[in-house]
N, C-alpha and C positions, 0 to 999 in steps of 0.2 A: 589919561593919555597926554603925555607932554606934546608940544608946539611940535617937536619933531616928526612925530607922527600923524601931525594933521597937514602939515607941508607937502608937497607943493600945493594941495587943494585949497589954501587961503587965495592962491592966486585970481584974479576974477579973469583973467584973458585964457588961463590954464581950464579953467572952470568952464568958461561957454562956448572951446573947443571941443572939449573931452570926447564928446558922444560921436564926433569928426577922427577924432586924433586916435582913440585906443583901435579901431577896427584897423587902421591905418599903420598904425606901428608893432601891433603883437600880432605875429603871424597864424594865420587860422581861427583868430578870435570865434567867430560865428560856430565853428568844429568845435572849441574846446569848450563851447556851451552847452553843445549838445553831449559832449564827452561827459562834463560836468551832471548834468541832466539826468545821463543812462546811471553814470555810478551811484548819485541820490537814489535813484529808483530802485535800485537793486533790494535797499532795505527800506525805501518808503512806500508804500502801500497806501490807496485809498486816498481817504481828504488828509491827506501828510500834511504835516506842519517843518519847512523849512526856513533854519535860519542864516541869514546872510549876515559877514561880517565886513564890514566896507562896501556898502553897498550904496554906498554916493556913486552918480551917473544914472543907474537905474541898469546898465544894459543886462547885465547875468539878473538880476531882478527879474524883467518884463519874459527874458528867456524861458527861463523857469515858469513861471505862469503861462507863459505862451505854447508850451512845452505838454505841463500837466494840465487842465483845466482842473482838475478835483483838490489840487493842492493849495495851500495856504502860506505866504512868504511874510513873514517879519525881517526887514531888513534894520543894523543900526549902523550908524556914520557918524564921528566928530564934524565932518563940514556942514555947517547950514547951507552953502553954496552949493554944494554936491549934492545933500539930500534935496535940495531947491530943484537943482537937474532930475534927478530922479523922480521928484511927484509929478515932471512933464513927460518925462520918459515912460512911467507905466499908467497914463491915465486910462487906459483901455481896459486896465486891471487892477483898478485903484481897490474895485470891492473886496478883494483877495489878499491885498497888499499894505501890510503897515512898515511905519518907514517911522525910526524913533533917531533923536539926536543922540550920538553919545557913543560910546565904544560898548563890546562886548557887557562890561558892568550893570548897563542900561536895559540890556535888552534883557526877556523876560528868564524865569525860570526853568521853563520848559515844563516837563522835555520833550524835547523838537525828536522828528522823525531824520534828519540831515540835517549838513550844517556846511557851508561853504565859506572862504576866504580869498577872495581873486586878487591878485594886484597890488596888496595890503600890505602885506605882511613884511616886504623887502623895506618897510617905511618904519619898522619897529625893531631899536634894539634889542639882539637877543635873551635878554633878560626878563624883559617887557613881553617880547615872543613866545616864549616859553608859557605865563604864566595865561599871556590869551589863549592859544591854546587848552590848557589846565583848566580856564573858567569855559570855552567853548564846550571841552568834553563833560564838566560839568551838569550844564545846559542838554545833552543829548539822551536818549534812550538806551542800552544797552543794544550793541548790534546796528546801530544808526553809522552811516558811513560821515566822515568828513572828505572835504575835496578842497584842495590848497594849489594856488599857480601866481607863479611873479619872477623877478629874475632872481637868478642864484648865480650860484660860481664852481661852470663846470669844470672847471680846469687850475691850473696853479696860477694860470693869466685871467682872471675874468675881466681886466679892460679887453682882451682880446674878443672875447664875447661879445661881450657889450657892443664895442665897436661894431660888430654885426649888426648885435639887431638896431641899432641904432640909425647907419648904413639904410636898413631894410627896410625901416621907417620914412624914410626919406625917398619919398616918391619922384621927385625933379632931378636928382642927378644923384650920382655915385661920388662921393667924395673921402674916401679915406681918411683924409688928413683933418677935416673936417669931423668928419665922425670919431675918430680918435681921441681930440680934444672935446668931443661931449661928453664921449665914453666912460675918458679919468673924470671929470667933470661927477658920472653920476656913480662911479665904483667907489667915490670916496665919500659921498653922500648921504648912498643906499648901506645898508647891513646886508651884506651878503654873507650867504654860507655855504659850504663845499654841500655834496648828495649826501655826505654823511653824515655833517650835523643835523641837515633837512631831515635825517628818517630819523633820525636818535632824539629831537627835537619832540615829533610827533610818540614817538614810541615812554621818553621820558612825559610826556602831557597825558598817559593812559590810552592810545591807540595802538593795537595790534594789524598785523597782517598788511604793513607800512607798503606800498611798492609805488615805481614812479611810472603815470600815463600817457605824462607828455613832455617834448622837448623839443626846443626850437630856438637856434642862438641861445642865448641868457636864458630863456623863457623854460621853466620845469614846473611840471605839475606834478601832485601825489594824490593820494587817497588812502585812506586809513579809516580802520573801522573800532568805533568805542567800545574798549574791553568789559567786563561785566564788572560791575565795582564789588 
């Protein structure tokens, strides 16, 4: 994983925010965890084995565990500074809980019962996307669901997006013009991609039965489940 994809999380002021900041700026956060949660379940059973892919901060981590008590979460993250946040975040389930440096490549074999991607994946060029995915489904069970959310690009504007959730984020005042200039700011940044690529993305990585469960400004989630190899 190149520099770019471990960006902004070198930051260290971005970093001992975060656990502040994401409840704060992605709308419903705490919802899309549990959203998260119910679709893993569908096809994990028992002491499941879920794996998390960015899972610096810890939050969807401690969720999941807090969630299932019989499951087991491997999380992997390129930030030392994130996974740093994250062995504070889920000390209350560290026993359940491994937390590895490194991107998808790192983390284990499997294969995992689910497999999650929160936040992440708008940080990786689509080439680089494509094939995380491809090694994620790898990693999975046949019939194991995956569950993906970060911003995308609903429309032929998605500064205009952005500019929302960005807006939304910003709890002290409403400032348009303000949000605007972050918005270009992170549309030229991020890799964003239309619903289309997002499902065609999943579907060329070996996931069938592609559909999207959440939407909120910029913010889309999917779920896809790993076809039989």
């Amino acid at each position: 994983m190149n520099q770019d994809q471990v960006s902004p999380y070198a930051n260290v002021g971005m970093v001992a925010s975060y656990t502040d900041d994401a409840p704060r700026k992605v709308p419903g956060l705490l919802d899309l965890h549990r959203m998260m949660m119910m679709l893993l379940a569908e096809q994990a059973f028992g002491e499941a084995h879920i794996l998390v892919v960015g899972a610096g901060g810890g939050l969807e981590t401690r969720s999941l565990a807090e969630a299932q008590p019989a499951w087991q979460v491997t999380g992997v993250d390129p930030s030392p500074a994130m996974l740093e946040l994250a062995r504070r975040t889920i000390v209350p389930f560290s026993d359940r809980i491994s937390l590895i440096e490194g991107t998808v490549d790192q983390a284990p074999a499997g294969p995992f019962d689910g497999a999650t991607c929160l936040l992440t994946l708008h940080h990786i060029a689509p080439s680089e996307r494509l094939r995380t995915l491809k090694e994620i489904h790898r990693r999975l069970k046949p019939g194991a669901n995956i569950v993906i959310a970060g911003h995308s690009a609903p429309g032929p504007d998605p500064v205009r997006w952005m500019t929302r959730s960005v807006a939304f984020g910003n709890r002290h005042e409403v400032n348009p013009k303000a949000a605007a200039n972050t918005a270009k700011m992170m549309a030229e940044r991020l890799h964003l991609l239309t619903h289309a690529e997002e499902e065609a993305m999943l579907t060329d990585a070996g996931f069938q039965d592609v559909a999207m469960f959440y939407a909120a400004f910029s913010f889309r989630g999917w779920v896809g489940t790993a076809s039989l190899r």
